[in-house]
C-alpha positions in Angstrom: 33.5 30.1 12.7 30.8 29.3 10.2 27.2 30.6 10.7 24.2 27.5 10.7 20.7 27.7 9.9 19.1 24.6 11.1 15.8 22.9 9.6 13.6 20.8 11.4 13.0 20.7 14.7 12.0 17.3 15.5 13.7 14.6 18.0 17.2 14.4 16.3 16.9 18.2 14.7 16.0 19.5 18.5 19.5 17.6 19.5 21.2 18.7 16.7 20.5 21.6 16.6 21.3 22.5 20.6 24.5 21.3 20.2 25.1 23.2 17.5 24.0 25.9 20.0 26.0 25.6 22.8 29.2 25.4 20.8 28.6 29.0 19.0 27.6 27.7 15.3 23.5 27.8 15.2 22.2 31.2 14.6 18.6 30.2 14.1 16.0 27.8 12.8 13.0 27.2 10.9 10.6 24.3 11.5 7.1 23.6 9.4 5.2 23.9 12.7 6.0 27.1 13.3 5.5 26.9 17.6 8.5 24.2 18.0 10.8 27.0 16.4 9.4 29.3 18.6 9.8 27.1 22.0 13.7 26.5 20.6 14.2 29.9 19.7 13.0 30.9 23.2 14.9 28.5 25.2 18.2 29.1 23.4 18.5 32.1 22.3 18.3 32.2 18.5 16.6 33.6 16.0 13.7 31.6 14.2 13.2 32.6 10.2 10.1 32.4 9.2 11.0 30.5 5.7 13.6 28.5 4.3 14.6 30.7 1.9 14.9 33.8 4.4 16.9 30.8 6.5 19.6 30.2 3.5 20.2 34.2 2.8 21.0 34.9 6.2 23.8 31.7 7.1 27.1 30.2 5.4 25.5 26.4 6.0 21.5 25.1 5.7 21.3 21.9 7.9 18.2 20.0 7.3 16.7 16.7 8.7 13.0 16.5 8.1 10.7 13.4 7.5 10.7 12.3 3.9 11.1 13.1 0.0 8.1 15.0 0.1 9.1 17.1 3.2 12.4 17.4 1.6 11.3 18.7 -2.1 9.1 21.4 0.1 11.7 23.0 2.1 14.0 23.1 -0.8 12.1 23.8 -3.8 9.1 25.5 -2.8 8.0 29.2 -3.4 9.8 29.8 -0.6 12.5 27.0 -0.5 16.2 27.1 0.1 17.0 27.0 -3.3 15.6 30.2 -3.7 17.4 32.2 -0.9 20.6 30.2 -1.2 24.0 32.5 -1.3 26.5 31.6 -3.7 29.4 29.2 -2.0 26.9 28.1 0.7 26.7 24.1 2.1 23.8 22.6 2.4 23.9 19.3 4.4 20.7 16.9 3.8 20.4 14.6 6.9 17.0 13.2 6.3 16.9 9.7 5.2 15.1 10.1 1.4 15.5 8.3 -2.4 19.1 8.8 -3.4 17.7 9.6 -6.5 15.9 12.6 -4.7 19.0 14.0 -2.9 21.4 13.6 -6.4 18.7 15.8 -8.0 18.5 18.4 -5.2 22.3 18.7 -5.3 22.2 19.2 -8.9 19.9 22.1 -8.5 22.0 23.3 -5.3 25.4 23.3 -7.7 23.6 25.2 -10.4 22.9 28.3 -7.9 26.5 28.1 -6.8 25.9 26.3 -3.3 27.3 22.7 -2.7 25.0 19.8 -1.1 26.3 16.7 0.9 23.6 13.8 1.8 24.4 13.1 5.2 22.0 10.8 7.1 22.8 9.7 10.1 23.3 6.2 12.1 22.3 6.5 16.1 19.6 7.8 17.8 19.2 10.8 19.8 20.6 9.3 22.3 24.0 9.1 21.1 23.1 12.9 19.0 23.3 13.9 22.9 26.0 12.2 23.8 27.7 13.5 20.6 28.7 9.4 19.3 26.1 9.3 16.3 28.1 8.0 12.9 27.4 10.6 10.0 27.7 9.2 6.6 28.5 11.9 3.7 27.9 11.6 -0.1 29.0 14.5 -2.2 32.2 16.6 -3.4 35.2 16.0 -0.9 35.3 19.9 -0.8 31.9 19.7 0.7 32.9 16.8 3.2 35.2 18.9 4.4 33.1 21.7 5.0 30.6 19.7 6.6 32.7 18.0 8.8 33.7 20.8 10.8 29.7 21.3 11.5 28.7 17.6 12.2 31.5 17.0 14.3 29.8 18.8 17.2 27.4 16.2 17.4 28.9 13.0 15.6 32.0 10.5 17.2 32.1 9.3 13.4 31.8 11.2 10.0 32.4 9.1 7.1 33.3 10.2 3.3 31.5 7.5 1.9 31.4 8.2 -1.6 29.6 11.0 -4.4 26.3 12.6 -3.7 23.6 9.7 -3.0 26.1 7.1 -2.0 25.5 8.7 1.9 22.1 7.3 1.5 22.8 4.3 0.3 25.4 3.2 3.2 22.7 4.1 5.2 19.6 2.2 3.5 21.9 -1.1 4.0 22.3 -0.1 7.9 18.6 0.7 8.2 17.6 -2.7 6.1 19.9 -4.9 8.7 18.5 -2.9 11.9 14.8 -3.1 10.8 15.1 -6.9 10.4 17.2 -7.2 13.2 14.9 -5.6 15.7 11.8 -7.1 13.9 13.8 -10.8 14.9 14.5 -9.1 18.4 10.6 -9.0 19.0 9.7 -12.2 17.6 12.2 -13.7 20.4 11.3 -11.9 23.1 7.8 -12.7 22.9 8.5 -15.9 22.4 10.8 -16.2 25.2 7.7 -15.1 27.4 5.6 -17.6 26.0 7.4 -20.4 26.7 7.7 -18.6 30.2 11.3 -17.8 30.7 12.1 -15.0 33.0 12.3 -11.6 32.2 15.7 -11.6 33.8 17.1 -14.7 31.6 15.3 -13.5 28.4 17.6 -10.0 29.4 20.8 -11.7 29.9 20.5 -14.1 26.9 20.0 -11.7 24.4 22.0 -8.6 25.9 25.0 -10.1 27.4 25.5 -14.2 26.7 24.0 -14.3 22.8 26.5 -14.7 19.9 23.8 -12.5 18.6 24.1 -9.7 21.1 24.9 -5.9 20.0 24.1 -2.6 21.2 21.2 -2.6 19.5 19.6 -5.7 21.7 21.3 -4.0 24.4 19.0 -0.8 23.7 15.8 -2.7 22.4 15.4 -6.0 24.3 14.9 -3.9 27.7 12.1 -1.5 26.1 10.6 -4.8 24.9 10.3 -6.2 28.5 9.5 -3.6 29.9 6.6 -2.1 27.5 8.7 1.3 27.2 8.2 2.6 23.8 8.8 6.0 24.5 10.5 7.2 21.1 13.8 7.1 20.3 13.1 6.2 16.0 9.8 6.2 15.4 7.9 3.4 13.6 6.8 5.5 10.9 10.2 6.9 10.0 11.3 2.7 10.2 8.6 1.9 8.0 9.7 4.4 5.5 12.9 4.1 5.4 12.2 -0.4 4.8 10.3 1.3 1.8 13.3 3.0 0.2 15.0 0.1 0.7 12.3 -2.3 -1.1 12.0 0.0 -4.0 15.7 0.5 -4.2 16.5 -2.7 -4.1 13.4 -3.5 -7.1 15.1 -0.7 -9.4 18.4 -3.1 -8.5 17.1 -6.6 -9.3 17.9 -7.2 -6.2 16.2 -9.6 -3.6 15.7 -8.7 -0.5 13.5 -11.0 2.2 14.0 -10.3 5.2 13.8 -6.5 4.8 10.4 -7.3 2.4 9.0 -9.0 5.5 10.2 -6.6 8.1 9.0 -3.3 6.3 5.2 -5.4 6.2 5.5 -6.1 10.5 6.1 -1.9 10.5 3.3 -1.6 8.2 1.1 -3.5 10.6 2.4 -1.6 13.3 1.5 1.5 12.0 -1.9 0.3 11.6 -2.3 -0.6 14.5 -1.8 3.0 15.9 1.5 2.4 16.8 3.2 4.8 14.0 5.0 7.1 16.7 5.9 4.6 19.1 9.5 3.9 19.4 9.8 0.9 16.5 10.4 -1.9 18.9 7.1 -1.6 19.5 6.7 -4.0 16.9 6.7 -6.2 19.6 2.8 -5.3 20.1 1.3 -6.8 16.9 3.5 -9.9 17.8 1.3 -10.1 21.2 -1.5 -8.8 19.9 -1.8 -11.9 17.8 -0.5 -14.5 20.2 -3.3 -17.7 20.1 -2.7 -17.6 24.1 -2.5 -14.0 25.8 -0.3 -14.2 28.8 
């Protein structure tokens, strides 16, 4: 059985990373904030490294799933960074959502110190990371798919070889440019739905259960909506981000792309309206916020 050093502790890396746990593969973790790896390492047993690079000379596979390019480039490339501690034949699977760009050069630099890299980002929220039915979607060699699979397994239903390295991140860009918009449309209807004074109950069953529309993303959303929960399951700021990769993606393309454009400004607004944490159906606040008639 392989040996894992997980990367980033927040709320799908805690889930990962204690299911990789309980099924014998995690060894330890490092986290930026140096008290969540304590607090994990505490209530499960492992060991926390106090680096990346002490991280990647002590495991066969670096896991990683942090916030953004930025956060990425550190934990690989810095003074301390996995690239300088990684052994040679070791996997590294990238699971935060970045530039494509950004994860084909990482893997480049990966290959040249004898490692492989696979971008594997993830569809589902920590819900399903739980429940162990998040989708997985892998760019890189199909040696290193293999490898990987027998690590996300333990908390994915579906792990998909979706092409070289980067083309992970792309699948997943299209997914997060359909769900952004989609859940951006979901709040536009809801509060609407109230305005006009429909029950919460019929507002519920129209767009969870009788809509041509529905999925189990309303399913999830719509009921947060209505009933102001916006405790976090993806936060707006990771939404907003991610809309962003999509937008300049899609520029470097020629590409239009309208609906996302207009989404990625709503989770803009949201974040400036404090809401950057929230869970991102929250976006449903700037909507009322903004309503001519407050109900």
């Amino acid at each position: 059985m392989v040996n894992v050093g997980l990367i980033g502790l927040g709320t799908m890396g805690w889930r990962i990373a204690k299911n990789l746990k309980d099924d014998g593969l995690l060894i330890g973790v490092f986290n930026r904030t140096m008290s969540k790896a304590i607090k994990f390492a505490e209530e499960n047993k492992v060991n926390v490294f106090n680096n990346p690079a002490e991280l990647a000379r002590n495991v066969d596979v670096v896991l990683s799933i942090v916030s953004d390019d930025d956060a990425v480039k550190s934990i690989m490339l810095g003074e301390n960074g996995v690239i300088n501690g990684i052994k040679q034949g070791s996997l590294v699977i990238e699971m935060s959502t970045i530039s494509p760009s950004t994860s084909i050069e990482l893997a480049n630099k990966i290959k040249e110190k004898g490692g492989l890299m696979v971008d594997a980002p993830i569809i589902g929220t920590s819900i399903l990371i739980e429940k162990r039915e998040a989708v997985v979607l892998i760019g890189g060699e199909r040696e290193a798919y293999e490898r990987a699979y027998e690590v996300v397994k333990h908390f994915a239903r579906y792990v998909v070889h979706v092409g070289p390295n980067g083309y992970g991140l792309y699948a997943k860009l299209i997914n997060n440019a359909l769900l952004g918009s989609y859940v951006a449309a979901l709040a536009e209807v809801v509060n609407l739905g109230e305005a006009m004074g429909l029950s919460s109950s019929v507002i519920m069953d129209v767009l969870t259960k009788l809509s041509s529309a529905r999925s189990p993303t309303s399913e999830l959303k719509v009921p947060k909506m209505i009933n102001n929960d916006f405790t976090t399951q993806f936060a707006t700021k990771h939404m907003r981000k991610d809309l962003d990769l999509v937008n300049k993606e899609a520029s470097r393309l020629g590409v239009p792309v309208p609906m996302a454009a207009l989404a990625l400004q709503l989770y803009r607004m949201s974040e400036a309206d404090g809401l950057s944490d929230d869970d991102f159906s929250a976006v449903i606040k700037i909507l009322k916020r903004r309503n001519s008639t407050q109900r």
